[in-house]
Structures are given as structure tokens and as C-alpha cells.
C-alpha positions as a printed NumPy array, in Angstrom:
array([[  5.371,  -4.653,  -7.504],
       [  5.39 ,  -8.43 ,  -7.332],
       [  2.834, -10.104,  -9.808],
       [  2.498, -13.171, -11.655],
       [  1.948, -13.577, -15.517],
       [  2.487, -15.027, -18.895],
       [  2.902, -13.979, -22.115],
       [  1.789, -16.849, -24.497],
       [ -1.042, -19.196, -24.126],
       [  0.58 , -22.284, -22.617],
       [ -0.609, -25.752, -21.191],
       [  0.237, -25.773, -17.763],
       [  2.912, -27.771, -17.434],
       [  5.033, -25.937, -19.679],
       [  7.75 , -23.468, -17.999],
       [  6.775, -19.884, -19.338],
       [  3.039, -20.682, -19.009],
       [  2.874, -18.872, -15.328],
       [  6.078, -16.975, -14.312],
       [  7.124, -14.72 , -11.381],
       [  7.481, -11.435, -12.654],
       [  8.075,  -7.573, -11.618],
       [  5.92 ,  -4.727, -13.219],
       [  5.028,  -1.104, -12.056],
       [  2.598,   0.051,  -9.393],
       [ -0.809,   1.595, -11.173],
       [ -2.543,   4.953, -10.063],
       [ -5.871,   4.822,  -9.299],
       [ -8.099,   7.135, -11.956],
       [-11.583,   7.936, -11.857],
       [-13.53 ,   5.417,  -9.46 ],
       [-10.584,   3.413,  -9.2  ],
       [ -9.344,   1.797,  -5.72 ],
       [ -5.859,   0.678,  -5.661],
       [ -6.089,  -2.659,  -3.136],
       [ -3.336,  -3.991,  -1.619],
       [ -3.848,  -7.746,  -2.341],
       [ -3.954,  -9.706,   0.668],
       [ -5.657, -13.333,  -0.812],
       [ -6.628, -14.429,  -4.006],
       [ -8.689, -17.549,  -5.085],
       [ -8.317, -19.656,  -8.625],
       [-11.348, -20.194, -10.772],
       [-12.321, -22.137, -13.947],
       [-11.957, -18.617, -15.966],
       [ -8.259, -18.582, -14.823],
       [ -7.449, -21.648, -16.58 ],
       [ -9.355, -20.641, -19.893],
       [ -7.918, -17.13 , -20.212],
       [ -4.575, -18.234, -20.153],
       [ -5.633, -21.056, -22.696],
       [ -7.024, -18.554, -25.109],
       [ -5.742, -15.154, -24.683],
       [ -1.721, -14.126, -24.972],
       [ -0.727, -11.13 , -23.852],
       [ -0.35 ,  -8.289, -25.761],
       [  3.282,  -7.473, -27.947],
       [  6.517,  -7.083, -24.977],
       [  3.842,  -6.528, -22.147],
       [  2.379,  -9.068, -19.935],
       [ -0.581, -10.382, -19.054],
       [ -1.659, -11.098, -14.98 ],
       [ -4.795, -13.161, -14.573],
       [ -6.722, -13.256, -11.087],
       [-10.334, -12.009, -10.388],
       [-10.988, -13.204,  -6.703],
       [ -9.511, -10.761,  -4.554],
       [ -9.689,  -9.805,  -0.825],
       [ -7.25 ,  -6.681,   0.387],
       [ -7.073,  -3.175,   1.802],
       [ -7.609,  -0.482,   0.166],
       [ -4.268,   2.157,  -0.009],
       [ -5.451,   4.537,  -2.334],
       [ -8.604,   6.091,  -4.263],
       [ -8.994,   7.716,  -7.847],
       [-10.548,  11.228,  -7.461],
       [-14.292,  10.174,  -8.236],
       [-14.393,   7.751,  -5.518],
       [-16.65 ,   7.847,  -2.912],
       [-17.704,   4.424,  -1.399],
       [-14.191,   3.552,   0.316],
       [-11.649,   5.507,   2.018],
       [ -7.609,   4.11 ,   2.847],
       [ -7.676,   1.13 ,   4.888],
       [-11.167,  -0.048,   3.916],
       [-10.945,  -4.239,   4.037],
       [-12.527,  -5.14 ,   0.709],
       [-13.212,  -8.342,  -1.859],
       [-14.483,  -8.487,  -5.   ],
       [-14.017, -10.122,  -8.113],
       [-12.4  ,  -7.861, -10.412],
       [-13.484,  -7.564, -14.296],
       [-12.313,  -9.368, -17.346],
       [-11.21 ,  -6.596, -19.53 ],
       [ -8.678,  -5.42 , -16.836],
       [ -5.184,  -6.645, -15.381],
       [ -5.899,  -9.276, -12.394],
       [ -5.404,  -9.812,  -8.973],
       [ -2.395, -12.201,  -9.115],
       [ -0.307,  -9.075,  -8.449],
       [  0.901,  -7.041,  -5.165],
       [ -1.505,  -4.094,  -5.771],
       [ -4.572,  -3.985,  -8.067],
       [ -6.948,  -1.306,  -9.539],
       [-10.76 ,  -2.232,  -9.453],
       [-13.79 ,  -0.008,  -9.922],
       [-15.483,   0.896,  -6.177],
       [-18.83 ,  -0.129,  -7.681],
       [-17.801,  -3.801,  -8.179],
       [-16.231,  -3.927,  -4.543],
       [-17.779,  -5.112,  -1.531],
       [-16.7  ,  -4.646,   2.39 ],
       [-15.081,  -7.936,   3.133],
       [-17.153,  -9.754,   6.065],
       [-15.3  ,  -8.908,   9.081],
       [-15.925, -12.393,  10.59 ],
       [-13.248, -13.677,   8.102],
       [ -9.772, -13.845,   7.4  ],
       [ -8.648, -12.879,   3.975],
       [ -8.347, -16.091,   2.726],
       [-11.908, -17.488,   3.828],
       [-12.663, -14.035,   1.964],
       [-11.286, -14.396,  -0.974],
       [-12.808, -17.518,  -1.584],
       [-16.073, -16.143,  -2.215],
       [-17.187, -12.965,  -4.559],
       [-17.034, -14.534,  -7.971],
       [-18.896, -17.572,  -6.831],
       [-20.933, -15.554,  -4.501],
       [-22.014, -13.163,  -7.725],
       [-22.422, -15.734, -10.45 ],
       [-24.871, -17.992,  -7.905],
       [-26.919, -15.377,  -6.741],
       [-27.212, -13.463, -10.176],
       [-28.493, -16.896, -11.644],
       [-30.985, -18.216,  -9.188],
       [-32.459, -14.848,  -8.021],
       [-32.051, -12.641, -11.754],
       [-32.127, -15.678, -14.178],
       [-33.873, -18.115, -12.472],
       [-36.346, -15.913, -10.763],
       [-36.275, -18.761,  -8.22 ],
       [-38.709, -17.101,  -5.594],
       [-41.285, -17.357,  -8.479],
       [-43.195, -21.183,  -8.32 ],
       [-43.491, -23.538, -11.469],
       [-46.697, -24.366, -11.701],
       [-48.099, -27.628, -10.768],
       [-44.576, -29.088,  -9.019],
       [-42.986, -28.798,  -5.48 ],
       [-40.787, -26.175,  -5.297],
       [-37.406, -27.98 ,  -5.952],
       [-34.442, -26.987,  -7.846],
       [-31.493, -29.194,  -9.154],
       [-27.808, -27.809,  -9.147],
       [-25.412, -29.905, -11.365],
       [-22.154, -29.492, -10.006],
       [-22.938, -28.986,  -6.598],
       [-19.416, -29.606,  -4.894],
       [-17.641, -26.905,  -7.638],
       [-16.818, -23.358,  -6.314],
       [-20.565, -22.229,  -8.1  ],
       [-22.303, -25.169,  -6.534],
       [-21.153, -24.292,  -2.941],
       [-22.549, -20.966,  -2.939],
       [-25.663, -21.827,  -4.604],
       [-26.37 , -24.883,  -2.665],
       [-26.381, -22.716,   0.625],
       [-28.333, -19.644,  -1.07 ],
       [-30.922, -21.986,  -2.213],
       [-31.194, -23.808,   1.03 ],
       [-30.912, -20.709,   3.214],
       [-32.897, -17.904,   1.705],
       [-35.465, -19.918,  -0.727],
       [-38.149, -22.668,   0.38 ],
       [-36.663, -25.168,  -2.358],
       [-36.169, -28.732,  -1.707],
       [-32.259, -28.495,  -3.088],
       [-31.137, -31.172,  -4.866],
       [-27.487, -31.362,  -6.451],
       [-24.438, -33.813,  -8.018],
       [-21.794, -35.207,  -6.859],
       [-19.362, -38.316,  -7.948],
       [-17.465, -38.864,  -5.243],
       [-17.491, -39.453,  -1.86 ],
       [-16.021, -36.553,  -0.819],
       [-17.729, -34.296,  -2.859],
       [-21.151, -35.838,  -2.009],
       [-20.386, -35.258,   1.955],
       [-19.004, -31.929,   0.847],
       [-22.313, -30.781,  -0.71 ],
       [-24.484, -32.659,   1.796],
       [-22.785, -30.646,   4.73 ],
       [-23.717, -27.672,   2.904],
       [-27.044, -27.979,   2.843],
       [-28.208, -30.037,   0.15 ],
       [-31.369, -32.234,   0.638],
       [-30.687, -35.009,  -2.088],
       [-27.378, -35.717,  -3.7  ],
       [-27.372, -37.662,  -7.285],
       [-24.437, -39.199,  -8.839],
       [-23.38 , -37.462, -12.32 ],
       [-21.525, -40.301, -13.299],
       [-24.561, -41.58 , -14.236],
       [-27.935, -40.764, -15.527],
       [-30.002, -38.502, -14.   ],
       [-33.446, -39.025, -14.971],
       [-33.55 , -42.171, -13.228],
       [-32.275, -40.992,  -9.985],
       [-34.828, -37.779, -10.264],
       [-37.802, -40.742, -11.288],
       [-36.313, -42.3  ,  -7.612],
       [-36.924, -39.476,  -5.652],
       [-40.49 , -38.495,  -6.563],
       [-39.666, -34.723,  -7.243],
       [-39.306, -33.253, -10.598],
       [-37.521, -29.899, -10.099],
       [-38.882, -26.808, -11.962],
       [-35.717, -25.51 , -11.859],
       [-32.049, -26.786, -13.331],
       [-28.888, -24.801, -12.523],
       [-26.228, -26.294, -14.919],
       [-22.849, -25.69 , -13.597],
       [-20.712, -27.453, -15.85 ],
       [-20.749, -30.295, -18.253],
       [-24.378, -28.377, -19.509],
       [-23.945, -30.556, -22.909],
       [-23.206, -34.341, -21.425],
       [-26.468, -33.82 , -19.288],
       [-28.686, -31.585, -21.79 ],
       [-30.69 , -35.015, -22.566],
       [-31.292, -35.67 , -19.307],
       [-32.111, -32.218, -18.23 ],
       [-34.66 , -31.959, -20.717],
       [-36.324, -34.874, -19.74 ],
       [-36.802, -34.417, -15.85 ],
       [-37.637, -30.67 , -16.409],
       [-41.269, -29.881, -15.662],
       [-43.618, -27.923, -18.292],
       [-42.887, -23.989, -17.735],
       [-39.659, -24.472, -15.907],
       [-36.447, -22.496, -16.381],
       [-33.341, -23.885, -16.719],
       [-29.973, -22.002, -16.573],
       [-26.088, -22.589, -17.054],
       [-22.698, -20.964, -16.651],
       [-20.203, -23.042, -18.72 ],
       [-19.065, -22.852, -22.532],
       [-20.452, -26.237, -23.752],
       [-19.296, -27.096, -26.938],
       [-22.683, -27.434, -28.554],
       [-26.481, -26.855, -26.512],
       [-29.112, -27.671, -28.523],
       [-32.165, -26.063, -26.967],
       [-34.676, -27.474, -28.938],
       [-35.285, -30.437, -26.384],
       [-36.738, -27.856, -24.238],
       [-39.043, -26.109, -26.727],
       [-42.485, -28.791, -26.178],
       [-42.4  , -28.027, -22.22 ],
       [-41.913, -24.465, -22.769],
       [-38.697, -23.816, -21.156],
       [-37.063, -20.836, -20.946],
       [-32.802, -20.974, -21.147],
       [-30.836, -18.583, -19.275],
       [-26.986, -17.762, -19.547],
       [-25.472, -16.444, -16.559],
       [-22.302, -14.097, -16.966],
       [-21.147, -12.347, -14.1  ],
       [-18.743, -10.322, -15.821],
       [-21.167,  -9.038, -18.377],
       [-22.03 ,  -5.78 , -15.971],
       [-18.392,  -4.75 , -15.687],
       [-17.082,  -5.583, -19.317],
       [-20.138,  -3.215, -20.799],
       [-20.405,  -0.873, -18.035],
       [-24.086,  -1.376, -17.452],
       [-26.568,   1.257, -15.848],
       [-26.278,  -1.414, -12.627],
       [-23.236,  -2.135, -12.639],
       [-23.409,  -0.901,  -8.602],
       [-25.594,  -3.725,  -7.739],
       [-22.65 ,  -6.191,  -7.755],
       [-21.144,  -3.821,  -4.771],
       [-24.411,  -3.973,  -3.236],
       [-25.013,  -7.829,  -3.77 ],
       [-21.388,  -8.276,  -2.331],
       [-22.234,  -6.446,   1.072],
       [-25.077,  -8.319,   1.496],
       [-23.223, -11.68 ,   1.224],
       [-20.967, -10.168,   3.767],
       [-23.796,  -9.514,   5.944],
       [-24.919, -12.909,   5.462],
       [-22.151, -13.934,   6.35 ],
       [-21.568, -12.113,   9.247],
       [-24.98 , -13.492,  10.811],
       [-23.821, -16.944,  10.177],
       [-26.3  , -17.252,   7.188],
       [-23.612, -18.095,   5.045],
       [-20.459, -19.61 ,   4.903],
       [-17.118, -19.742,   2.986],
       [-16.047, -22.354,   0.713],
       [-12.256, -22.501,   0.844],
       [-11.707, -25.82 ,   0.46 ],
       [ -8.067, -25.8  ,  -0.523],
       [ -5.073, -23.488,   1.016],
       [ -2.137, -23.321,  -1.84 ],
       [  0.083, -21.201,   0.246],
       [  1.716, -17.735,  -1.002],
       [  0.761, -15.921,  -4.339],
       [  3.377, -16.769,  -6.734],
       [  4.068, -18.838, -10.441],
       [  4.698, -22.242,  -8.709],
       [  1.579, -22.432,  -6.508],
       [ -0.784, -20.848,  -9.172],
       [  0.317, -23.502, -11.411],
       [ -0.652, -25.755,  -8.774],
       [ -3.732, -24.474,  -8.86 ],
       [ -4.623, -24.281, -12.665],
       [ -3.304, -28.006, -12.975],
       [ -6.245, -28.995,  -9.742],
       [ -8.887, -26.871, -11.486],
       [ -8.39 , -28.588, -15.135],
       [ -8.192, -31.879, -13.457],
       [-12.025, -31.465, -12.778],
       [-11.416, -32.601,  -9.37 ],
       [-11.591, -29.053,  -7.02 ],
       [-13.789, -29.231,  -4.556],
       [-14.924, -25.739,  -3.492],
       [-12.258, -22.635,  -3.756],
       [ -8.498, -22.946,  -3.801],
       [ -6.74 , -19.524,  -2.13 ],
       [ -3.563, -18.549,  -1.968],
       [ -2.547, -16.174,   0.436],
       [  0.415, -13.116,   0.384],
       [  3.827, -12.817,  -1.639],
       [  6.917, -15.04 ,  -0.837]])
């Protein structure tokens, strides 16, 4: 089968960092499904894997998590999907990845793609679609009030592939006055047409723009950059809030937070899949309820960016867009050529 991988840790511009390579079908074992990849989509974990992990001694290793496909064969404890099932899902960590003509995932990770998309639209969506709901409605407990405030929540990074999803989840299934970041124009109409009530600049302070607006959110869902706005964050927070974030700051000193009593929450949507958790199912589940969502209109996807057909040059494309820090939403590619 087609796939594409690397075998050292490169920066992206450098030749061997993302090549075109051919490696053998897998068998599906256990719970296994064996997916015909028909779209992928390139996230921020992408770009760090291949920064920090080679592959191991003469073998290869294919990144991709995003997936969207059809399902062509099962492993012999499989029972949710049958041959020609139209899946997506976001794969695991501790596995090959999607960038490849067929992949094996676990059924229990694996949700019926909505059948009001294409494959790329669906592609675009489980990892994002996971990591957003698992942090406002497991971490964040956002259904639960802060005492003493308006129900409003702030999303820093609202235009990235995170912030898309969670801007609509919080706007379509909470009561929260959503209010998120942007630094561009683009990205602010981006996040605006979304759903997002107030959009702040993240170029520049944030407590200020917060003091403008009269709200102070008892809720803070860091999407990147958590350290350059930890000050900040601390500051507009109110007493008894809970604040949560995805990336890998460098340093996060939580002690600003201790004298309002805030609790800090790390989200990790991999975390169920790398140690095999007692529900590990509920990411299937969560995924066919997005779908569902989707399929009433509730929701919608966040492709942003169309990179053309899975191979080395285009991924590289992608990789390069992502570490620019200028992606807006999800970038999909879509088939071999």
C-alpha cells in the first residue's frame, strides 16, 4: 500500500523529513477495523511527532490521526461495524497513522461518519471534535455555573482547528456568552461566523479587553500559547473558576491561580486509547453524536484548507502552514495520486 513517512526527525524543509513510500497491507486482529483511507486532516500533533520521535531501526514511521474511510475488513472480536461501514475517527498515538492507503484502528475509537458530508468535510473533524468536547463538558464541567458571574467562557485560540469546534459546542449546546481570540482579520470573521459573541485580539493584552466588555468569564479554555497569556488569565479569572488547556507550554506556573481557588485541567484526547481505559468506548459514542449533530445542522465542519491528494509533497505543505501558526481551521487532503 501507498503511505507516507519518515525515518528521522527532520525540520520540514529538509528532503527525507516526509517521503512517499510503499509498505505492506496490515490484518485486522482483535477489535481491529482495517479502513480504507479516503481523507485525512493535519494537526499540531503531526508536526511535533515528527519533531521528536524517529522511527524505529530500518522500519518507518507514518504519522496521521484524522481519518475518514470505509471500512474493508474486521478483526474477529469486532462487532460495531461491518464491510463498507463509512467511518472517521482519530486514530491513537501509540499506533501507525492514517497517512497511508489502509489503516488499522480499534472499533471503539471509531465513529459513523455524518452522512451529510463528504470525506473531506469529515475528516476535518474527530480529533478536534474529541479534544473540545472532552474539555468543556469532562474538564470544564461547563454546564455547572461559577458562582456569582454570568455564565461566560473564554476560548484562546478560537480560529485554530480546537477553537472551531469548541466555539460552536459552546455556543450551540451551552447557555455561555462565548467569547474567543483572534489576530487577524480573517481569523476574527472566521470565529465570529462561527458563533462567537465577542472576539479579543491576542496580540495584545487581555485583561483590558475582558475589563471592556463587562464580563469576567468563569471559565478559560487555553488552546495554545497557555504560557504567554497565563498572567493575564489569572487575572480576569473569577474566584472558583476552572481553567483548562491543551498545549505543551514550556513552563505554567499555577500558583497565580491558587488565591481565587482555581482548579487547572489538562485535556488529552489520546490518553483513553494510549492506556486502554475502562471508557475508552465513549470516544465512539461521543463521535456519533457529533455526527448526529451534524446531521441536524447543529454543527458544522471546519475544513478550512483543501491540500489536494495524500502524499509527501502536500503533507509537507501542510506541516510547514501548521508551524507557521497561521492555519485557520483544518487542512485535508484527500485520496492517493
Amino acid at each position: 500500500m501507498r503511505a507516507v513517512g519518515y525515518q528521522s526527525s527532520l525540520t520540514i524543509n529538509q528532503p527525507e523529513s516526509l517521503v512517499d513510500i510503499v509498505l505492506e497491507t496490515p490484518s485486522p486482529k482483535g477489535r481491529d477495523l482495517l479502513v480504507a483511507i479516503e481523507a485525512v486532516s493535519v494537526n499540531p500533533v503531526d508536526t511535533k511527532v515528527r519533531m521528536r520521535t524517529g522511527a524505529e531501526p530500518g522500519s518507518w514511521k507514518v504519522l496521521g490521526y484524522d481519518a475518514a474511510g470505509t471500512v474493508v475488513a474486521t478483526g474477529p472480536d469486532a462487532s460495531l461495524f461491518k464491510p463498507g461501514d463509512a467511518v472517521f475517527y482519530a486514530g491513537a498515538l501509540d499506533r501507525p497513522g492514517t497517512n497511508a492507503e489502509f489503516h488499522l484502528v480499534d472499533e471503539r475509537i471509531v465513529g459513523r461518519k455524518p452522512v451529510s458530508l463528504g470525506w473531506a468535510e469529515a475528516a476535518a473533524l474527530p480529533l478536534t471534535s474529541i479534544t473540545a468536547w472532552e474539555t468543556l463538558f469532562d474538564r470544564l464541567d461547563v454546564k455547572r455555573l461559577v458562582p456569582g458571574v454570568k455564565p461566560a467562557i473564554l476560548i484562546i485560540g478560537g480560529a485554530g482547528g480546537v477553537g472551531s469546534i469548541a466555539i460552536q459546542l459552546a455556543r450551540r449546546l451551552t447557555d455561555l456568552t462565548v467569547i474567543t481570540t483572534a489576530s487577524r482579520p480573517e481569523t476574527r470573521q472566521w470565529a465570529e461566523a462561527l458563533g462567537a459573541h465577542h472576539v479579543l485580539d491576542h496580540s495584545t493584552p487581555l485583561a483590558p479587553q475582558i475589563t471592556a466588555l463587562s464580563l469576567t468569564p468563569g471559565l478559560i479554555f487555553s488552546t495554545t500559547h497557555s504560557d504567554k497569556h497565563q498572567a493575564d488569565s489569572a487575572q480576569i479569572i473569577a474566584p472558583q473558576g476552572r481553567f483548562a488547556l491543551i498545549d505543551d507550554p514550556a513552563t505554567f506556573d499555577i500558583g497565580p491561580f491558587k488565591r481565587k481557588c482555581i482548579s487547572i485541567h489538562w485535556e488529552f484526547m489520546f490518553t483513553r486509547s494510549l492506556f486502554q481505559t475502562a471508557d475508552i468506548a465513549e470516544q465512539g459514542q461521543l463521535l456519533n453524536h457529533v455526527a448526529n449533530l451534524i446531521d441536524e445542522g447543529v454543527l458544522r465542519s471546519t475544513l478550512a484548507d483543501r491540500f489536494g491528494p495524500i502524499n509527501a509533497v502536500n503533507l509537507k505543505r501542510a506541516h510547514a502552514l501548521l508551524e507557521s501558526g497561521k492555519a485557520r481551521g483544518k487542512i485535508v487532503l484527500e485520496g492517493f495520486a
